[in-house]
Backbone bond lengths (Angstrom), bond angles and torsions (degrees), N, CA, C in turn:
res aa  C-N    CA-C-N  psi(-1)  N-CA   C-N-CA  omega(-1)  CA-C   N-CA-C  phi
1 X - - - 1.452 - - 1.527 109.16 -
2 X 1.247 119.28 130.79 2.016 111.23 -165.48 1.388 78.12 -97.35
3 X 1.452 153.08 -8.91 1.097 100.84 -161.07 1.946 107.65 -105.13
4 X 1.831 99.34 24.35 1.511 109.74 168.78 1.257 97.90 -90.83
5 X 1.367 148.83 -5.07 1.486 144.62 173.97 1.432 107.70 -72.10
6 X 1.487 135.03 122.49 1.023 128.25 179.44 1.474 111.55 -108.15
7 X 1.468 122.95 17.75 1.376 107.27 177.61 1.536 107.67 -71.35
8 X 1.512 113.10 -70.27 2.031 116.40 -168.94 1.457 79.03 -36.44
9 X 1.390 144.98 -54.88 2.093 113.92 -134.33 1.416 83.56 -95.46
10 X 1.474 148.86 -48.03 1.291 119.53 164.22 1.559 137.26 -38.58
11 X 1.201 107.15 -40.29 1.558 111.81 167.54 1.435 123.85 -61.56
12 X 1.533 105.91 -30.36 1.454 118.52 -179.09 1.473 98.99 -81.69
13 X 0.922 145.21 -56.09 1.178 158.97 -158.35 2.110 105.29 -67.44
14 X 1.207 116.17 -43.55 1.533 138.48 -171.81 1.606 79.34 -83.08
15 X 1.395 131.03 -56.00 1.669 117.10 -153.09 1.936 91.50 -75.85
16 X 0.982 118.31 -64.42 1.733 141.09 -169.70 1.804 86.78 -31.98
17 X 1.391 123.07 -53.16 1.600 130.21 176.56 1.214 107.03 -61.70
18 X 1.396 130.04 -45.57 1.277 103.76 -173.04 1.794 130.26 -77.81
19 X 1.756 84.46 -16.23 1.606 109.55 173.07 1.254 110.09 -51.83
20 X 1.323 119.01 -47.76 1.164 133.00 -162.82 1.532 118.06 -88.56
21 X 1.417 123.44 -44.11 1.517 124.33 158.06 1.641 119.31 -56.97
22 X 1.888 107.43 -35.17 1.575 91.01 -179.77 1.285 99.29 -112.22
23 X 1.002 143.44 40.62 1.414 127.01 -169.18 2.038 101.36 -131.08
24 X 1.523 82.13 -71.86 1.257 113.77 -176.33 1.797 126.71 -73.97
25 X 1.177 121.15 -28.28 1.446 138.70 178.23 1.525 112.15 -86.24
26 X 1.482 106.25 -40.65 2.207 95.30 162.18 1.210 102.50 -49.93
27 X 1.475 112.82 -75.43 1.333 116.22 -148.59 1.330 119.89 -59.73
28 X 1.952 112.67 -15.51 1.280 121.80 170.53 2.196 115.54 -83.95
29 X 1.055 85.67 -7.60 1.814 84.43 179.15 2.107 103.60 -111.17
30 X 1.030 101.07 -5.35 1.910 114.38 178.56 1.171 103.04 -84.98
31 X 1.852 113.26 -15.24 1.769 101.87 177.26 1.400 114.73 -71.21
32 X 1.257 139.82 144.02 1.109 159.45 143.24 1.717 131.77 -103.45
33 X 1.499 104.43 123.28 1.512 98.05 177.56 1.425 106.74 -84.70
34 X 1.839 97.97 161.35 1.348 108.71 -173.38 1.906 101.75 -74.32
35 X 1.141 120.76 -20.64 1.521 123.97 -166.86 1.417 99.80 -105.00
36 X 1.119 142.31 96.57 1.572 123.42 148.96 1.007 129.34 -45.35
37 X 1.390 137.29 129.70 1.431 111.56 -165.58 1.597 98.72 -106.51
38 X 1.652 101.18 132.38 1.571 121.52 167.92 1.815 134.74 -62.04
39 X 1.713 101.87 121.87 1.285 84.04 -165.10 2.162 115.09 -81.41
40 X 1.159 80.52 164.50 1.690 83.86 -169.53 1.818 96.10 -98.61
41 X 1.382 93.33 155.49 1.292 115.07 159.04 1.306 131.48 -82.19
42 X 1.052 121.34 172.08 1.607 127.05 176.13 1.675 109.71 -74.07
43 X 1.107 105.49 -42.41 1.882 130.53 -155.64 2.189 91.80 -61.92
44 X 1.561 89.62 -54.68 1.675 97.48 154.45 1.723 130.14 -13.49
45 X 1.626 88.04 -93.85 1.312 110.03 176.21 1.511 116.64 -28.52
46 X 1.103 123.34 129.91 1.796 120.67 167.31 2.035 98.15 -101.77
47 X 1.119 102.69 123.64 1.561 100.24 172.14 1.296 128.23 -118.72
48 X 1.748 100.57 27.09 1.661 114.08 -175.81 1.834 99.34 -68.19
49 X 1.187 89.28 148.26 2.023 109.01 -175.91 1.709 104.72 -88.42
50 X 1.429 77.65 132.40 1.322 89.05 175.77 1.455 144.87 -37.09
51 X 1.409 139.99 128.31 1.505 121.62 -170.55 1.301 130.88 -101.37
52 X 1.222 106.77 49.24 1.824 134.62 -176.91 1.208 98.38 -87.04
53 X 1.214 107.67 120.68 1.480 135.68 150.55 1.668 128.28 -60.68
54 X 1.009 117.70 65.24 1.848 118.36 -158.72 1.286 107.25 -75.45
């Protein structure tokens, strides 16, 4: 049965990782958004309770 041989899916598996650490992971941490997003304050927030009648 080849598919109890684990050399090809180890090899595939070791190459597919390295694709992915050098290939794929720069170009995924080099993204930058155009908006930084700003943090908010508390003073902001309104935390009055709701006026539902249940």
């Amino acid at each position: 049965m080849p598919q109890l041989n684990p050399a090809p899916w180890f090899a595939i598996l070791v190459f597919s990782w390295l694709v992915f650490l050098f290939l794929v992971m720069p170009k995924t941490l080099d993204h930058t958004f155009p908006n930084e997003p700003a943090a908010q304050t508390m003073k902001d927030l309104v935390l009055d309770p709701w006026p539902w009648q249940w």
